[in-house]
N, C-alpha and C positions, 0 to 999 in steps of 0.2 A: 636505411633500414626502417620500415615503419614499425609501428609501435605495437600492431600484432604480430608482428612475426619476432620484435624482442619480447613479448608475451609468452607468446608458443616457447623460445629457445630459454628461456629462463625457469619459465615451468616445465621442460626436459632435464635441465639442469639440476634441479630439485630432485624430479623422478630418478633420475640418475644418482644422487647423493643415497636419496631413500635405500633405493635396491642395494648401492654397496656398502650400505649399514648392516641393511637386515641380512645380505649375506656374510659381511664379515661378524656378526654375531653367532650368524648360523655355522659357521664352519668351526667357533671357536668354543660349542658348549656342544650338553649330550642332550639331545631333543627327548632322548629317551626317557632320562632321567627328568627332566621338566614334566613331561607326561606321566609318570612316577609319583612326582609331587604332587600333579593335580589327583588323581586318583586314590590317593592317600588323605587328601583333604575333609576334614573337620564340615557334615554339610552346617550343621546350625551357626558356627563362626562364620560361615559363608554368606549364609544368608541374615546375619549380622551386616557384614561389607556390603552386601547390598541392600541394602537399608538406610545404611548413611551415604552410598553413593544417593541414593532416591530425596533423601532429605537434605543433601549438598543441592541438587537439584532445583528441589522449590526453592530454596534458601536463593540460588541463583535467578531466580524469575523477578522474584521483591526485589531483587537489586536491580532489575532492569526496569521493572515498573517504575523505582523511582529517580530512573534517567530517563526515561520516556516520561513522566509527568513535569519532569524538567523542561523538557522540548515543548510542553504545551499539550502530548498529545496523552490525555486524558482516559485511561483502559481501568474498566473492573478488573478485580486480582483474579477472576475468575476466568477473562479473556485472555490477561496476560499469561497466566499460567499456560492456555491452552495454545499461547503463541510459540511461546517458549518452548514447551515440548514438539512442536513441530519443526522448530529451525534446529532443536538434539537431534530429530529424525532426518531431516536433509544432511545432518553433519555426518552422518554415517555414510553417505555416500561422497561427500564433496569435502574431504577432510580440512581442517584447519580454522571451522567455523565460518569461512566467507560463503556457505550456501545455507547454513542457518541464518547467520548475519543478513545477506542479501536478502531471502524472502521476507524477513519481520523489515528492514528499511523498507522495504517495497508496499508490505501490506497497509504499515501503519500509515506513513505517507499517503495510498491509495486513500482510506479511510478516514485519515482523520486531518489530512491535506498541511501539515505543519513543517513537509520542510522536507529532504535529502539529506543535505546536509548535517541538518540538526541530528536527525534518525543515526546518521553512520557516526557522528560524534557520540551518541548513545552508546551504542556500540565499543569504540573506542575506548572511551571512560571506564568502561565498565573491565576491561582487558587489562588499562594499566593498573586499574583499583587491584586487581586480581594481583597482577601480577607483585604488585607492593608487599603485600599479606603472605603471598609465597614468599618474597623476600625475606622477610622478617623471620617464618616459619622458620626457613631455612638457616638462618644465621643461629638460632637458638639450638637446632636439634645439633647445629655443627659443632655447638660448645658441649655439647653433652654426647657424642660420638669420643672415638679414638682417640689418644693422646698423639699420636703421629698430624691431626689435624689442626695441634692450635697453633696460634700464630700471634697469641696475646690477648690483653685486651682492647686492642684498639678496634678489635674488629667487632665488639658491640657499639661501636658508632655507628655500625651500617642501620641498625634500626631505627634512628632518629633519623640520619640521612636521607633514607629514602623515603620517610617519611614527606621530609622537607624536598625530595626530588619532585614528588608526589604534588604536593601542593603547588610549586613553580610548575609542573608541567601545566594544570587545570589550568593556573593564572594567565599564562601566556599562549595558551594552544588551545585550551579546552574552556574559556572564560567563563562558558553562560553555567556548567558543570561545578564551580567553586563552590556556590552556596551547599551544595551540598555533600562536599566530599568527604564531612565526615560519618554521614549517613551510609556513604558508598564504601568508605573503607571498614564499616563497622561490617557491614553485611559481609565482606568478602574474606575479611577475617573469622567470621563465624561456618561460613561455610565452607573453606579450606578443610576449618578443625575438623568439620565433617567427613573431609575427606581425609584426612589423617587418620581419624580411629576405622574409616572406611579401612584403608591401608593396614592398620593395625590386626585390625579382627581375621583380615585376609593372611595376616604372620602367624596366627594365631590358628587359621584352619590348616595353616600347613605344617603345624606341631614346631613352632619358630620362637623358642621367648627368651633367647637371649640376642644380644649385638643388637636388642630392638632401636635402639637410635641412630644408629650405623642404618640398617634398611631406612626407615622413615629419610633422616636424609637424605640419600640416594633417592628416595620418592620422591620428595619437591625438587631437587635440584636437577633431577632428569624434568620436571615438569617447567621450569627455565628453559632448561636446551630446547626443548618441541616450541617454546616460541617465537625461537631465530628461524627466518623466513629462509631454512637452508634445505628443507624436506618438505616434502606433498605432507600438511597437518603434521609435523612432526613425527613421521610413522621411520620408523628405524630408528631415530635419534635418541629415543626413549631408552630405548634398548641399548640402544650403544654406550650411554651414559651407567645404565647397570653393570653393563660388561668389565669398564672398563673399571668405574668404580669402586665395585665388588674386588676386584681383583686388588688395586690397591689398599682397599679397605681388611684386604684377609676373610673376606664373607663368602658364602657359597655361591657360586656362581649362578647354577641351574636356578636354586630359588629366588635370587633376584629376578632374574629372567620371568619365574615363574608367577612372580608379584606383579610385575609390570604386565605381562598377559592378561592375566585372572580378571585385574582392575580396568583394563582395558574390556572385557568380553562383560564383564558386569556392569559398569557405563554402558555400553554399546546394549545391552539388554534393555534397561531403561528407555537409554532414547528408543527402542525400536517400537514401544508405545504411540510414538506420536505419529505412527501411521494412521493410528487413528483420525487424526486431523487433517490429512490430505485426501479423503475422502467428506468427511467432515467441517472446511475450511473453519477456522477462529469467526470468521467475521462473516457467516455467512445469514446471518437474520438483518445483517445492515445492507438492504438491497440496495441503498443510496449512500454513495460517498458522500462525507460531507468535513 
């Protein structure tokens, strides 16, 4: 079997997983009532949430700038930012960030000739950084959620842990990445929190203030799930993890559900800005690669 056609069959696979999320989500809440929620929603707390998505945002381009000056390849925050918002815009159609991802390794490479490899380590680094910081989020909001949820204290090792996961992965996978991983973990922790109070203010427009640690949990830790390569961008899984969560948790259902959309269409509002830039390319006054 060659290697596109286990391509093709692994990303049906996925498709396949996707859809029978989003339908067993769907058959198991009242779409009506999620639509209820939205319509009932708070607009200035909204546009609150989208604010700190906007500013989770920039926050995420500096971190990429300074793994792309790591590679060598050398971008104004001005360019970057403008690259940035263009691979958010690709990622609305080509979910899971390998078509934002793909075009910045492609461009900067074109442009600034430093490397593939390097570029998609870039990349990479910046994913596990991410994903460390959720980590951590997640272990704290979980001690501060429901008594049904503890399990001691052993379970605040996870935050040095994975700290220390963190640093052996750069060591031996990601080397040239080391020097600066605590630059890369600083940034990705700050722009999480961005998107926590994102999350918050979004509880908040839908007239939500109490069980607030219970939802916010449930927010990072469905944003874990969407990064197991088991869905097209983690789209169902998201959902699935509210579903299921929520219900364990004793929390509302419909407005879980409701939180993971809302946050979902408010990101996706954002990136749809960087249409701008595909008419506009980043790099388009450098007529010469170099």
């Amino acid at each position: 079997m060659s290697n596109v056609v286990k391509k093709v069959l692994f990303n049906f696979l996925k498709l396949a997983v996707s859809l029978t999320a989003i339908w067993w989500v769907l058959s198991n809440i009242s779409f009506k009532e999620v639509i209820t929620v939205f319509s009932t929603a708070g607009i200035w707390y909204l546009l609150a949430g989208l604010l700190f998505i906007a500013i989770s945002s920039v926050l995420s381009g500096f971190r990429q700038n300074l793994s792309f000056k790591s590679t060598g390849a050398h971008l104004s925050p001005a360019l970057n930012l403008k690259l940035f918002w263009l691979g958010m815009f690709y990622n609305l159609f080509l979910p899971g960030g390998i078509g934002g991802d793909g075009i910045k390794v492609y461009l900067v490479n074109k442009y600034r000739q430093n490397g593939v490899k390097k570029n998609i380590g870039a990349m990479l680094v910046n994913r596990v950084a991410g994903l460390v910081a959720i980590g951590m989020i997640t272990t704290v909001l979980y001690y501060l959620s429901g008594d049904e949820l503890k399990i001691g204290w052993p379970g605040w090792l996870c935050i040095p842990l994975l700290y220390v996961l963190y640093y052996f992965v750069l060591k031996f996978f990601l080397k040239s990445f080391l020097t600066i991983h605590g630059g890369l973990f600083g940034w990705s922790m700050v722009l999480q929190m961005m998107q926590l109070l994102s999350a918050l203010f979004i509880l908040y427009a839908f007239h939500q203030y109490t069980n607030i640690s219970e939802y916010l949990f449930l927010f990072f830790f469905s944003a874990i799930a969407t990064a197991l390569p088991i869905t097209i961008g983690g789209v169902g899984a998201r959902e699935l993890v509210f579903l299921l969560g929520a219900d364990y948790l004793h929390l509302d259902t419909e407005l879980s559900i409701a939180l993971s959309l809302m946050f979902f269409l408010l990101s996706a509002f954002v990136s749809l800005g960087g249409i701008y830039w595909v008419f506009l390319p980043p790099f388009r006054r450098e007529n010469h690669p170099h």
